[in-house]
LOTORRO-259427 format. One line per field, with one value per residue (C-alpha): residue number from 1; residue in three letters; chain; x, y, z. Coordinates in steps of 0.05 Angstrom, whole numbers. Layout:
! LOTORRO-259427
num	[NUM; ...]
residu	[ALA; ...]
chaine	[A; ...]
xx	[X; ...]
yy	[Y; ...]
zz	[Z; ...]
! end
This chain:
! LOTORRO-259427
num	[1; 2; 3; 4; 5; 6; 7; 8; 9; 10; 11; 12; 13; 14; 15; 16; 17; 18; 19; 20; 21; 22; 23; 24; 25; 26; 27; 28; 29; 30; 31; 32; 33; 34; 35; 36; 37; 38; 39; 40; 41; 42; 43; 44; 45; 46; 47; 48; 49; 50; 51; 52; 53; 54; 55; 56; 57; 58; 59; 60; 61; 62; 63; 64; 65; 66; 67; 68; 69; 70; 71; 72; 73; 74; 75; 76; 77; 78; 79; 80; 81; 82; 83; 84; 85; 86; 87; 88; 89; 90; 91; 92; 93; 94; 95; 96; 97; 98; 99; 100; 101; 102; 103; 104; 105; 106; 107; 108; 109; 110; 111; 112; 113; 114; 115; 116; 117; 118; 119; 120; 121; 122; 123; 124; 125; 126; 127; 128; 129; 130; 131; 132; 133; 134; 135; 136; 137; 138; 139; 140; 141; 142; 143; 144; 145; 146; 147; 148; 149; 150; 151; 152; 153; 154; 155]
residu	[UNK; UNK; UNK; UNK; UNK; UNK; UNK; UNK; UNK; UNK; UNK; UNK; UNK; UNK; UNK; UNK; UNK; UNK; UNK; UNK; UNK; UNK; UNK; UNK; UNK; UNK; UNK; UNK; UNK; UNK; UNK; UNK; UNK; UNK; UNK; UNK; UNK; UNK; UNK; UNK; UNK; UNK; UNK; UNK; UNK; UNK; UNK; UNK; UNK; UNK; UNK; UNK; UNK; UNK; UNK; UNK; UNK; UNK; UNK; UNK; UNK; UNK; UNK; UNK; UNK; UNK; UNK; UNK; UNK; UNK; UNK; UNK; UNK; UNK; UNK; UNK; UNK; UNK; UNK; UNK; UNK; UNK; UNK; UNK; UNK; UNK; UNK; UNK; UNK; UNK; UNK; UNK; UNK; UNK; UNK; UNK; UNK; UNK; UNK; UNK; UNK; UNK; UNK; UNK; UNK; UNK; UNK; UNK; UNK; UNK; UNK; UNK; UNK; UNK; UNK; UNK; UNK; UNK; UNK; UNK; UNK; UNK; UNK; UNK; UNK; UNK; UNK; UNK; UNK; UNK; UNK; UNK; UNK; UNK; UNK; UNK; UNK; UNK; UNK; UNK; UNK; UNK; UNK; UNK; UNK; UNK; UNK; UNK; UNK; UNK; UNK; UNK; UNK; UNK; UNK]
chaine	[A; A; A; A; A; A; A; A; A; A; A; A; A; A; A; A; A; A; A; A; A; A; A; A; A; A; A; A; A; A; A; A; A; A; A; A; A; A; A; A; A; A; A; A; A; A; A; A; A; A; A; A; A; A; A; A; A; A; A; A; A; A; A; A; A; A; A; A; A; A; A; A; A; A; A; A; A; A; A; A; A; A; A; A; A; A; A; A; A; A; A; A; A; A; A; A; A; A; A; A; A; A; A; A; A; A; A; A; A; A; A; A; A; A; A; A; A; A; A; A; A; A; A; A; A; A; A; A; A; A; A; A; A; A; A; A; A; A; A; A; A; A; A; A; A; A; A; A; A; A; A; A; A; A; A]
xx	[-2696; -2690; -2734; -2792; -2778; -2764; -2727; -2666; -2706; -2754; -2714; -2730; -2796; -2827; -2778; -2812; -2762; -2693; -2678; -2717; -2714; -2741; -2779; -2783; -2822; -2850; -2924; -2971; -3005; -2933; -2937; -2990; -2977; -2904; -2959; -2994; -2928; -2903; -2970; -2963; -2893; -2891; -2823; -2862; -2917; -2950; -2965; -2983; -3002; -3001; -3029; -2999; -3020; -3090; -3082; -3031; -3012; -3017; -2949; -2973; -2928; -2947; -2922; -2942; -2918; -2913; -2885; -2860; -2848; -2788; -2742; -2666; -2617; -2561; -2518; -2553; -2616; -2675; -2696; -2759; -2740; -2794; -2778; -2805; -2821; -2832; -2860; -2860; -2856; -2800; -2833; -2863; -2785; -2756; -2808; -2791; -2715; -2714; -2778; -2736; -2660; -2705; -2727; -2672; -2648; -2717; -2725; -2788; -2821; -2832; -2853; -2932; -2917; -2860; -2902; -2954; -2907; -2883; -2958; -2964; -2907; -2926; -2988; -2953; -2916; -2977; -3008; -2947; -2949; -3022; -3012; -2946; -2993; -3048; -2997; -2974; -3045; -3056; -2995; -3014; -3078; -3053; -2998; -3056; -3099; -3037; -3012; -3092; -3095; -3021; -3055; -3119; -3064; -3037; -3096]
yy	[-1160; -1103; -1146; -1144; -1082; -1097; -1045; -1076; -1049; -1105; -1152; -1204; -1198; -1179; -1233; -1302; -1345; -1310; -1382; -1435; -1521; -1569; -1635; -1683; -1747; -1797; -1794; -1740; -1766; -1766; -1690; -1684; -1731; -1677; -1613; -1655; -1663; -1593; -1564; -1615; -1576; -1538; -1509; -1467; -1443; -1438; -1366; -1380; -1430; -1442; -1516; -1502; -1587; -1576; -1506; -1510; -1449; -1422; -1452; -1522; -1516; -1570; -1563; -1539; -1478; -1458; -1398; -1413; -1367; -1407; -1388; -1391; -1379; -1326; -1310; -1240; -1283; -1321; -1285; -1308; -1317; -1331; -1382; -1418; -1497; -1532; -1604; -1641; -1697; -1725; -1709; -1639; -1629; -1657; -1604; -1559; -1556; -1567; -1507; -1453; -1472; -1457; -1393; -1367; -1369; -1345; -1288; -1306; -1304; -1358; -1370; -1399; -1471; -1467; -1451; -1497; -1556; -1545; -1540; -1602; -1647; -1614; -1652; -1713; -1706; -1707; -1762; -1803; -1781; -1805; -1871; -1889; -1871; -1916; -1977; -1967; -1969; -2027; -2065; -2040; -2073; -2139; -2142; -2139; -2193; -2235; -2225; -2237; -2298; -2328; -2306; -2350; -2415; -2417; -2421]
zz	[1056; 995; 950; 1012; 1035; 1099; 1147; 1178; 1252; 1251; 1195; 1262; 1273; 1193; 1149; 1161; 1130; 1157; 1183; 1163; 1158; 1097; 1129; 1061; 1075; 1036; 1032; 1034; 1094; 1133; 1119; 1154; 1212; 1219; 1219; 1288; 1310; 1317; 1332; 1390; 1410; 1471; 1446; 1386; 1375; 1299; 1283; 1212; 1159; 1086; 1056; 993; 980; 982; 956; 900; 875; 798; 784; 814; 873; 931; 1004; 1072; 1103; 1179; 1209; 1273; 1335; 1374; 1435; 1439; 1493; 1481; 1536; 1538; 1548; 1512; 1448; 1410; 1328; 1269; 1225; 1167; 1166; 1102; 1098; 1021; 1000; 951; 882; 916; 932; 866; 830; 869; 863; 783; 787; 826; 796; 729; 751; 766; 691; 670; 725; 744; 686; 648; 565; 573; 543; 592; 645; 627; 620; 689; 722; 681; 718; 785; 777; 751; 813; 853; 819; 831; 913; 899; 871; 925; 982; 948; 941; 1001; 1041; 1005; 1025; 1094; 1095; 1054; 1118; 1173; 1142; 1137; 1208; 1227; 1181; 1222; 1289; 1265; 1246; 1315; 1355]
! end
């Protein structure tokens, strides 16, 4: 709240990420399927978006942001809260974790091979979401043609 300036009058309805949730999944496609999923809520609604996958940022950060406006039931009645939603997958989340315990010792600001190494293994991470979600496509498709093939034996 000091760091963004925000009055402790509208702390509810200005601070996006007062409460928030992590969603970690395996492939970068599953990320996506969880974005359909809560756009497809009728418990939320989206009020704002960030594909930080398809967008990295400068750092080499990967994950996708929502801001969600969401209703819950106090004795004194409903109340509508903003929270944040973030959806990685496990090497966006490993990066992530070893990225922000390290910038806490550096205070945000990091030597340039530093900072360079780091942008480098955020893309190694993404290569390696890359290359799982290519295996696993392909084991995918190697498990249809064998359940066609069976399905061929028995007729």
């Amino acid at each position: 709240m000091t760091r963004r300036v925000i009055s402790p009058d509208v702390i509810e309805t200005d601070m996006q990420d007062i409460a928030g949730i992590r969603i970690v999944t395996q492939f970068v496609d599953d990320i996506y399927k969880v974005v359909d999923l809560i756009h497809a809520r009728d418990d939320m609604e989206v009020v704002e978006e960030r594909d930080y996958i398809q967008n990295a940022k400068p750092s080499g950060y990967r994950s996708y942001h929502m801001v969600i406006n969401y209703t819950v039931y106090l004795p004194e009645g409903p109340k509508t809260l903003i929270a944040e939603i973030q959806i990685r997958t496990l090497a966006m989340n490993f990066w992530a974790t070893v990225e922000h315990t390290l910038n806490y010792k550096y205070k945000g600001v990091y030597p340039d091979d530093i900072s360079k190494r780091l942008k480098s293994t955020a893309g190694a991470a993404y290569k390696l979401d890359e290359e799982m979600s290519s295996i696993k496509d392909e084991v995918q498709e190697a498990q249809k043609i064998f359940t066609k093939n069976k399905g061929k034996e028995k007729s």
